[in-house]
N, CA, C and O atoms as a Tripos MOL2 file, in Angstrom:
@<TRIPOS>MOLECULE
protein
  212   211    53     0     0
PROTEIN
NO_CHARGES

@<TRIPOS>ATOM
      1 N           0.8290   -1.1960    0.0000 N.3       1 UNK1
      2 CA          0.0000    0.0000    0.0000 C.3       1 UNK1
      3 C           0.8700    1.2560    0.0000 C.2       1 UNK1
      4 O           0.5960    2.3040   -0.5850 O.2       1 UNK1
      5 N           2.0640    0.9820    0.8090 N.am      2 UNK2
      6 CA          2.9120    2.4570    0.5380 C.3       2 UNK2
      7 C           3.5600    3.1180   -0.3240 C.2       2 UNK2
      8 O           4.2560    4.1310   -0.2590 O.2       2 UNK2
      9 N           3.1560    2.2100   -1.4050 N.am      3 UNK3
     10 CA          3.7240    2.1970   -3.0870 C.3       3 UNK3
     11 C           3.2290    3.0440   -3.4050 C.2       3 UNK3
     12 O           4.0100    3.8000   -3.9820 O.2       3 UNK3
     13 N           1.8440    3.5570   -3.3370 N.am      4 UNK4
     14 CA          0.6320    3.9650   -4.0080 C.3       4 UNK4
     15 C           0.2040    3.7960   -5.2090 C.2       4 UNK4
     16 O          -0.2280    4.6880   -5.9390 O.2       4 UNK4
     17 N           0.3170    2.4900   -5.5020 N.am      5 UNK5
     18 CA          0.1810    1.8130   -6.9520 C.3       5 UNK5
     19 C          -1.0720    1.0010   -6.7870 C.2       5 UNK5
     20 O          -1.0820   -0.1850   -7.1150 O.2       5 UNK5
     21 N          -1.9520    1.5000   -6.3740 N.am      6 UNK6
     22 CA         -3.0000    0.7640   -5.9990 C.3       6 UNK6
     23 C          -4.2160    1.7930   -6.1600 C.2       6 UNK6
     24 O          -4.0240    2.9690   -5.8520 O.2       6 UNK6
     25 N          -5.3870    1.4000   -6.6080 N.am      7 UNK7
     26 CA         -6.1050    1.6430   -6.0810 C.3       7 UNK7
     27 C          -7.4290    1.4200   -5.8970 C.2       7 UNK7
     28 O          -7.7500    0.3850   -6.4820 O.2       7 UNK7
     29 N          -8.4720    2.0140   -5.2600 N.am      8 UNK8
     30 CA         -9.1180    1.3650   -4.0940 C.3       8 UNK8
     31 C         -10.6120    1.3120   -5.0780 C.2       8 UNK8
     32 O         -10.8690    2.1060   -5.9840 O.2       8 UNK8
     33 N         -11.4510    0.2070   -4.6440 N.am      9 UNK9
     34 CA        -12.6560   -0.3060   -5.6340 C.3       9 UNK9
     35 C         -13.8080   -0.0830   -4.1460 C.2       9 UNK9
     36 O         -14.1320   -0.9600   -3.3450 O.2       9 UNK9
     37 N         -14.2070    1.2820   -4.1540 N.am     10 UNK10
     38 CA        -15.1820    1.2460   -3.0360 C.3      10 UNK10
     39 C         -16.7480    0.0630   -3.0780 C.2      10 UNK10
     40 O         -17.5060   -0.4930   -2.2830 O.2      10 UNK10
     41 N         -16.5790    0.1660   -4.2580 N.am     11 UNK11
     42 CA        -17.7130   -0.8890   -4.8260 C.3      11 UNK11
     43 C         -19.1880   -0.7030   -4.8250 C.2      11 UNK11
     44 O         -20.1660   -1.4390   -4.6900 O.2      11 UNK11
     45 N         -18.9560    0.6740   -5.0450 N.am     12 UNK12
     46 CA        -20.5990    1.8010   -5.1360 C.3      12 UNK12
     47 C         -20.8150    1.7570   -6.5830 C.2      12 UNK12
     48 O         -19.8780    2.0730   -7.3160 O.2      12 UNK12
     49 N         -22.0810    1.3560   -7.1450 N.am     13 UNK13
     50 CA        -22.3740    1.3630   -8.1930 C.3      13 UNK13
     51 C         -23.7150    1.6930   -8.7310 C.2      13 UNK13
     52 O         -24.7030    1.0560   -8.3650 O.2      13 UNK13
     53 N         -23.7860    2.6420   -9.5690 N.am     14 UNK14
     54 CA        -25.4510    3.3910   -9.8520 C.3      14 UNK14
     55 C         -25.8680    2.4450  -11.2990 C.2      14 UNK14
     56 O         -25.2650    2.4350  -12.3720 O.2      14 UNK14
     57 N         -27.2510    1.5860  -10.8610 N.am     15 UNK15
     58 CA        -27.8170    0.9820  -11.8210 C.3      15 UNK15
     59 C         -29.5520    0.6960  -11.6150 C.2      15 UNK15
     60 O         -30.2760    0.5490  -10.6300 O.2      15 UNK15
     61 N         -29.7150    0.7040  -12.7170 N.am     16 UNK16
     62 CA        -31.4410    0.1390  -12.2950 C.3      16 UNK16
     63 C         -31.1020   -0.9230  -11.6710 C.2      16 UNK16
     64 O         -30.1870   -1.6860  -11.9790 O.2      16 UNK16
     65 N         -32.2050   -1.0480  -10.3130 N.am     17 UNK17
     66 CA        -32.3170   -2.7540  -10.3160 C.3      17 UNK17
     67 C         -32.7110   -3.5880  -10.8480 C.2      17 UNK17
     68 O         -32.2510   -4.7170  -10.6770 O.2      17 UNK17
     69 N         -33.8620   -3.2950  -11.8170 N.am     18 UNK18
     70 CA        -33.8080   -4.4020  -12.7890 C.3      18 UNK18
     71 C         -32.7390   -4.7540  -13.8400 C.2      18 UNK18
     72 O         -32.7810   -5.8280  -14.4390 O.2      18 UNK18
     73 N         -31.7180   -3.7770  -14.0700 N.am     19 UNK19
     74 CA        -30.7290   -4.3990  -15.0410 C.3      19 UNK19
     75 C         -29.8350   -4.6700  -14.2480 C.2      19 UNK19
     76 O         -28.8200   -4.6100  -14.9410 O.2      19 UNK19
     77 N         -29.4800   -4.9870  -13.0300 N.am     20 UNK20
     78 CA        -28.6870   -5.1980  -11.9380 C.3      20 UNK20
     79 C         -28.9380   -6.8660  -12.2680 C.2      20 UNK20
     80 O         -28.1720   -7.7380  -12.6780 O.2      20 UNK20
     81 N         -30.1300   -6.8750  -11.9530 N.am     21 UNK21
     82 CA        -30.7690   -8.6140  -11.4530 C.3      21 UNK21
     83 C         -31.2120   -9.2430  -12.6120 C.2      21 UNK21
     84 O         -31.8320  -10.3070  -12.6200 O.2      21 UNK21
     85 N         -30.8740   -8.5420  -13.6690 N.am     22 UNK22
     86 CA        -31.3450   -9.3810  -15.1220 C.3      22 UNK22
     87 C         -29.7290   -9.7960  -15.9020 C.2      22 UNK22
     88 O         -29.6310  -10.6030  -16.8260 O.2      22 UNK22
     89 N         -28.5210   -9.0180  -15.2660 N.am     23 UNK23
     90 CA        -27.4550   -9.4110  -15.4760 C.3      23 UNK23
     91 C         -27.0340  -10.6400  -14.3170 C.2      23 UNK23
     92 O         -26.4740  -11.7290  -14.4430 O.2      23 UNK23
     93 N         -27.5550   -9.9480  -13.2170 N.am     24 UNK24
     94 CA        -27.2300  -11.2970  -11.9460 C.3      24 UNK24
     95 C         -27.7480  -13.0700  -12.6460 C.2      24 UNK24
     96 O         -27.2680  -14.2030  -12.6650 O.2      24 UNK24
     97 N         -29.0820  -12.3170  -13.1670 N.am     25 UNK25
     98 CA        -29.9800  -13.4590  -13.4340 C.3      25 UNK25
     99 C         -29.0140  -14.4400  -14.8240 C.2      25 UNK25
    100 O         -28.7420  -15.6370  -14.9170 O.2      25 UNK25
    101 N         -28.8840  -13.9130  -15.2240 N.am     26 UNK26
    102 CA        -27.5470  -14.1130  -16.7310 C.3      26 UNK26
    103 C         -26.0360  -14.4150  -16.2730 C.2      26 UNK26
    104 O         -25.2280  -14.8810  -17.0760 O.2      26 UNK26
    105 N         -25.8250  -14.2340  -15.4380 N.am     27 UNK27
    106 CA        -24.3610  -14.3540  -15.3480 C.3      27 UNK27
    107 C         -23.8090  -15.0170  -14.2300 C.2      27 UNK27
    108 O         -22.6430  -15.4130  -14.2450 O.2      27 UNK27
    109 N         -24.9300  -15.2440  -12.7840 N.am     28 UNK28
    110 CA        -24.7280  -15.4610  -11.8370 C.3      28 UNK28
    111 C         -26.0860  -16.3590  -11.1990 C.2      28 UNK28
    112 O         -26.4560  -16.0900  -10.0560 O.2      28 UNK28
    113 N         -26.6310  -17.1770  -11.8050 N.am     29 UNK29
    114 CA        -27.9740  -17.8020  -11.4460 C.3      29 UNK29
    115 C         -27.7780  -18.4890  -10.5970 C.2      29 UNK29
    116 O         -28.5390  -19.4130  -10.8860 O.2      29 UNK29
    117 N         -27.2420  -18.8040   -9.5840 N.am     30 UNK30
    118 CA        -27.0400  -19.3200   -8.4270 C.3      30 UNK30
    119 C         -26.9040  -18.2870   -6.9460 C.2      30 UNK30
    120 O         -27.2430  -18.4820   -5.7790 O.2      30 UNK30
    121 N         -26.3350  -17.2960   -7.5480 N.am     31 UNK31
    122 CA        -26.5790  -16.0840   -6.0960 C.3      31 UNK31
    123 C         -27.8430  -15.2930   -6.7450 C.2      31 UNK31
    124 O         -28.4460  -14.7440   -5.8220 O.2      31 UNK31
    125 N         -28.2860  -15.1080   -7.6420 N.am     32 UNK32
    126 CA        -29.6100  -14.5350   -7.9820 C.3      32 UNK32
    127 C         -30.3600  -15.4800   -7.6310 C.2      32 UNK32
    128 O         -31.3060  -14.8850   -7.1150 O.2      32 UNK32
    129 N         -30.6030  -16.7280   -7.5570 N.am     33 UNK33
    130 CA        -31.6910  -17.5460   -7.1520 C.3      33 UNK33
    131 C         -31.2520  -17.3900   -5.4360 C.2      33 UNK33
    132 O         -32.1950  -17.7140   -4.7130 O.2      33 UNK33
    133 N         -30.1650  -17.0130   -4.7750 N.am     34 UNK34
    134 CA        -30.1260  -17.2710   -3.4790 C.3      34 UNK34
    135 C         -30.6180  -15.5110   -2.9520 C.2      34 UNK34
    136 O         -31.0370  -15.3670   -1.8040 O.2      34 UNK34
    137 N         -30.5320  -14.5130   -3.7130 N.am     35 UNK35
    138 CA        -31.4430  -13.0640   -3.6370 C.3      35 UNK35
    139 C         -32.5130  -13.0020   -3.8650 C.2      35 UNK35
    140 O         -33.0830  -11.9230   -3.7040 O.2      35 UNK35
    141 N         -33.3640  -14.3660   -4.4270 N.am     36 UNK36
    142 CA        -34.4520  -14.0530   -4.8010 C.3      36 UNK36
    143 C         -34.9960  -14.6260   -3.6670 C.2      36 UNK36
    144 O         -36.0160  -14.0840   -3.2400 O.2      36 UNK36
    145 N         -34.5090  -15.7190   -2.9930 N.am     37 UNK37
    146 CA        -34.8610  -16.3610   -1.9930 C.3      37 UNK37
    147 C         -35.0890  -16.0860   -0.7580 C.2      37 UNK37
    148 O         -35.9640  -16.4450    0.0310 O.2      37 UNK37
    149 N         -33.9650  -15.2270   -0.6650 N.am     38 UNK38
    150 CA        -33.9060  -13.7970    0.9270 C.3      38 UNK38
    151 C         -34.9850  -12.8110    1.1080 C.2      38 UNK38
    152 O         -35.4800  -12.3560    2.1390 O.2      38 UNK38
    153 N         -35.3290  -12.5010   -0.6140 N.am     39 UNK39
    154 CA        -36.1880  -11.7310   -0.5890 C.3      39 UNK39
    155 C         -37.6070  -12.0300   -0.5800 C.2      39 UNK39
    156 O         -38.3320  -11.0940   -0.2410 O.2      39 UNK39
    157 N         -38.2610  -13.3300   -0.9320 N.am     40 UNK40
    158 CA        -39.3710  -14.1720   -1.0920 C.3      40 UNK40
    159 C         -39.4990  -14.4170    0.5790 C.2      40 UNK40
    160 O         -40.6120  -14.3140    1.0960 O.2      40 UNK40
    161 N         -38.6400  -14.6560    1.1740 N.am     41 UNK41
    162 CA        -38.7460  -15.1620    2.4050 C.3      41 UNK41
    163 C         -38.8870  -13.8910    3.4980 C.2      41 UNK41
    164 O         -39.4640  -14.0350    4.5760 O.2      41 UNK41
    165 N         -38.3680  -12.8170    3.1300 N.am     42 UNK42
    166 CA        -38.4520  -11.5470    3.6310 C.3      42 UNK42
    167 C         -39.1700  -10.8320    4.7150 C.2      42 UNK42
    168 O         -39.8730  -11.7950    5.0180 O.2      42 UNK42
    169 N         -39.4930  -10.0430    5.4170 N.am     43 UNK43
    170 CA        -41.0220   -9.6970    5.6400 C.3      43 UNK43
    171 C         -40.5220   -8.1990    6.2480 C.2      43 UNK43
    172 O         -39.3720   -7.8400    6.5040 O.2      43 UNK43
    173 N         -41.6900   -7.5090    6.3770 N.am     44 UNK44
    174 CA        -41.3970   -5.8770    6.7070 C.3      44 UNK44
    175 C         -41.7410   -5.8110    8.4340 C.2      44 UNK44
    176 O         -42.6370   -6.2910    9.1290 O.2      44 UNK44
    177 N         -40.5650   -4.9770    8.7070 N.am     45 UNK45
    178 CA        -40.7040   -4.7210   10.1870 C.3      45 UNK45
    179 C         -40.7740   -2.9710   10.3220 C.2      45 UNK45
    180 O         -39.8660   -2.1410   10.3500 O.2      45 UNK45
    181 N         -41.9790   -2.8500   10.3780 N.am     46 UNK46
    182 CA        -41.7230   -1.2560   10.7400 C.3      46 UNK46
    183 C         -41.8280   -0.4530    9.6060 C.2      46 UNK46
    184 O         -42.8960   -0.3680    9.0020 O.2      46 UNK46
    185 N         -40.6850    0.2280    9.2080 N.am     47 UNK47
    186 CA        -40.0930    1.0750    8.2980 C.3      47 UNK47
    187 C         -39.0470    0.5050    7.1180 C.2      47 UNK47
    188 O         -38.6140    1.0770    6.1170 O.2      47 UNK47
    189 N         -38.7940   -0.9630    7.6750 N.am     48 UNK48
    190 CA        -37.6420   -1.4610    7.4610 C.3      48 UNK48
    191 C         -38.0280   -2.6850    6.8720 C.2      48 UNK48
    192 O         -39.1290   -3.1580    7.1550 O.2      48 UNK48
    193 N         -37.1670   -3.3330    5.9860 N.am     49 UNK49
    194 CA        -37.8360   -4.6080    4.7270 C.3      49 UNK49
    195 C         -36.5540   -6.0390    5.5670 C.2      49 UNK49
    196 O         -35.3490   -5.8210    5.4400 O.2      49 UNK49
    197 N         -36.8960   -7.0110    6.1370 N.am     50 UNK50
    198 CA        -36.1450   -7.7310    6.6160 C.3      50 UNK50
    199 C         -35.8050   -8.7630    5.6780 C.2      50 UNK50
    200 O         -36.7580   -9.2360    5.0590 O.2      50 UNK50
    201 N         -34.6350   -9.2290    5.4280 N.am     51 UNK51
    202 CA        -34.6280  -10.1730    3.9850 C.3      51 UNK51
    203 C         -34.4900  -11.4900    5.2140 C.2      51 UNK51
    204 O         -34.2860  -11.2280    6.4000 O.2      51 UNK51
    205 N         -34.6400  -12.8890    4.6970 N.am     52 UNK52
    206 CA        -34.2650  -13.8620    5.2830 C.3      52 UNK52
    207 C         -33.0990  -14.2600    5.0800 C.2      52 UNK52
    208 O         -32.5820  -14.1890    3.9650 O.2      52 UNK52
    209 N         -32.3330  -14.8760    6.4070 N.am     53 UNK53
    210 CA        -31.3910  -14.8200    6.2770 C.3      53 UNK53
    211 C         -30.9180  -16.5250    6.2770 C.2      53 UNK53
    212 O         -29.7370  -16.8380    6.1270 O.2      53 UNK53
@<TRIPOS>BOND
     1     1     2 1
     2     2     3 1
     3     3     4 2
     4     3     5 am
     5     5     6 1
     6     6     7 1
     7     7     8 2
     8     7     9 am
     9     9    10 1
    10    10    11 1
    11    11    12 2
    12    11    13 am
    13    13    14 1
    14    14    15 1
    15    15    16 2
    16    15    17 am
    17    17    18 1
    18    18    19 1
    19    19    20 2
    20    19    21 am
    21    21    22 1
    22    22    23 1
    23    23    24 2
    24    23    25 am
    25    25    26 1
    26    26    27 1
    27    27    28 2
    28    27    29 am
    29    29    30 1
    30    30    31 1
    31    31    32 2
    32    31    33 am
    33    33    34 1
    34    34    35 1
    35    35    36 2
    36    35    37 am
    37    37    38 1
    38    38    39 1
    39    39    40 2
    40    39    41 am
    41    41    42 1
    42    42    43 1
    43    43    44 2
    44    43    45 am
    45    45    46 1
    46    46    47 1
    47    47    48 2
    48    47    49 am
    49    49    50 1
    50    50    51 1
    51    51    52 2
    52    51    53 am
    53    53    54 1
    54    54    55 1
    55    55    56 2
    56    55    57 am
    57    57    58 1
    58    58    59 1
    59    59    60 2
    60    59    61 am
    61    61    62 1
    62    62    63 1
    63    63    64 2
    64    63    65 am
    65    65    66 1
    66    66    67 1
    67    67    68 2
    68    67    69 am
    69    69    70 1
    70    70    71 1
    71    71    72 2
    72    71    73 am
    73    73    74 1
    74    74    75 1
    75    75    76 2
    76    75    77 am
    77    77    78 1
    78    78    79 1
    79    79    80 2
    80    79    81 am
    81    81    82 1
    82    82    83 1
    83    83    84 2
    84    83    85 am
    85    85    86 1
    86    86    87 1
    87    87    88 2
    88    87    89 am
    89    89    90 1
    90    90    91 1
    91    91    92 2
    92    91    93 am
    93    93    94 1
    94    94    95 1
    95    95    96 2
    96    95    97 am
    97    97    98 1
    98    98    99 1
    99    99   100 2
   100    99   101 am
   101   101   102 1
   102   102   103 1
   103   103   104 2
   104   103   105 am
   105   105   106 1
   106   106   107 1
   107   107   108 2
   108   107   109 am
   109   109   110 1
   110   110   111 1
   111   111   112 2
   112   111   113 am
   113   113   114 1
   114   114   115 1
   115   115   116 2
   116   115   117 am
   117   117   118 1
   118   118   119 1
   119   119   120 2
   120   119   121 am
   121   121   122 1
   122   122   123 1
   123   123   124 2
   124   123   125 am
   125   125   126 1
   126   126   127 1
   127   127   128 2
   128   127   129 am
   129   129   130 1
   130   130   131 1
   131   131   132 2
   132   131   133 am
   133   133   134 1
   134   134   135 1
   135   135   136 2
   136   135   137 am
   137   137   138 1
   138   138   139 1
   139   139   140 2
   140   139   141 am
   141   141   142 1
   142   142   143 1
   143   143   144 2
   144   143   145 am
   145   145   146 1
   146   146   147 1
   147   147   148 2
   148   147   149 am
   149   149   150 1
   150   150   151 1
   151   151   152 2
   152   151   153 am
   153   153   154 1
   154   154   155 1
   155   155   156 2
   156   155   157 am
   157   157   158 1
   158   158   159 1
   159   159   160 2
   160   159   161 am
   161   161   162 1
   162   162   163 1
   163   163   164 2
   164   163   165 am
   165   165   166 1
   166   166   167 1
   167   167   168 2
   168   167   169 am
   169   169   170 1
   170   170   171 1
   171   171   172 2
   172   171   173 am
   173   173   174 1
   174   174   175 1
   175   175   176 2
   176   175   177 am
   177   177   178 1
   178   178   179 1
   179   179   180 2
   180   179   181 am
   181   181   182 1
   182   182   183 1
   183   183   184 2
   184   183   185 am
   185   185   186 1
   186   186   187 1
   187   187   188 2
   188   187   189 am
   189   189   190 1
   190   190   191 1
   191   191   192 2
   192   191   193 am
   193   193   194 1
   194   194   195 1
   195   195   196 2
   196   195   197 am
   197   197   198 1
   198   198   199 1
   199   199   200 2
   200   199   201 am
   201   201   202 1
   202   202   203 1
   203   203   204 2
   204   203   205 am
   205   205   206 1
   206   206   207 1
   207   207   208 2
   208   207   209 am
   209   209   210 1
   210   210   211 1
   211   211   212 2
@<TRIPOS>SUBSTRUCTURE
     1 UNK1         2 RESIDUE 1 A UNK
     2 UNK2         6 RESIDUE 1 A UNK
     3 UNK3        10 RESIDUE 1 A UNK
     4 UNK4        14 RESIDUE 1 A UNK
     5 UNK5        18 RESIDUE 1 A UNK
     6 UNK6        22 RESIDUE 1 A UNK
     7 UNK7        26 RESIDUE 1 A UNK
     8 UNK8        30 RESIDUE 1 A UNK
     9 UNK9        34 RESIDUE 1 A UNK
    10 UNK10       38 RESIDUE 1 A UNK
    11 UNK11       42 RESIDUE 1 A UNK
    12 UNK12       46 RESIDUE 1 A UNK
    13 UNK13       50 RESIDUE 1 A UNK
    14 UNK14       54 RESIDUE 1 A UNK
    15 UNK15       58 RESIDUE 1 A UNK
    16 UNK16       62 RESIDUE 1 A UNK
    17 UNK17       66 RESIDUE 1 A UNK
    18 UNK18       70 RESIDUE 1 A UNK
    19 UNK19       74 RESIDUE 1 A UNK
    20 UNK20       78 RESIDUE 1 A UNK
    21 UNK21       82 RESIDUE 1 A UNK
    22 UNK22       86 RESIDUE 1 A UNK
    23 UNK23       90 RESIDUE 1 A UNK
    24 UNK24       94 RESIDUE 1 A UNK
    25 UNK25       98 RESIDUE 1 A UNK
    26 UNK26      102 RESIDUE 1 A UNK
    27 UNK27      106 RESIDUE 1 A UNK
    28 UNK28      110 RESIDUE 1 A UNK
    29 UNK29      114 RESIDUE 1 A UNK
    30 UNK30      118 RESIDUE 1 A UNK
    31 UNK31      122 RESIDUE 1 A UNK
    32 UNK32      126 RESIDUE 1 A UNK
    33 UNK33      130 RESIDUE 1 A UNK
    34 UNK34      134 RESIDUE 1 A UNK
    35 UNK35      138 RESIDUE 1 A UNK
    36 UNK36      142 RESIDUE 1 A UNK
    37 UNK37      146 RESIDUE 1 A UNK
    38 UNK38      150 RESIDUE 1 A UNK
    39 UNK39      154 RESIDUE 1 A UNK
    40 UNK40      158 RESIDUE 1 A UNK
    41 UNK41      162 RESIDUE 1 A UNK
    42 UNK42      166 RESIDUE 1 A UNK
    43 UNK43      170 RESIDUE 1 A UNK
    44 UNK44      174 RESIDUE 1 A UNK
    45 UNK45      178 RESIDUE 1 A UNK
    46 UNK46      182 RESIDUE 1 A UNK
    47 UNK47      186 RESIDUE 1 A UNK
    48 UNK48      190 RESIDUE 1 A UNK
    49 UNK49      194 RESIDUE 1 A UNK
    50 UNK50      198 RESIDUE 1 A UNK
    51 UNK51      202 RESIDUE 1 A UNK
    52 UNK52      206 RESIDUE 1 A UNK
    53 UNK53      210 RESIDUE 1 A UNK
């Protein structure tokens, strides 16, 4: 790191979510079926959307 030949991938990224999860769905169908699952199983507390965990 004291090189400063590096640098840093905060990993913030601006996208629709549907073209987020239609690439997940395409490229990654095994953690998109395990997001779809968190979220199917889900339920709302409050203010707040609880995914299953």
């Amino acid at each position: 790191m004291s090189a400063g030949t590096y640098w840093w991938n905060s990993g913030i990224f601006i996208v629709r979510a549907s073209v987020w999860l239609d690439t997940l769905k395409r490229l990654q169908p095994e953690m998109y079926a395990a997001c779809e699952s968190a979220f199917t199983g889900g339920h709302s507390e409050g203010a707040y959307f609880r995914l299953q965990a």
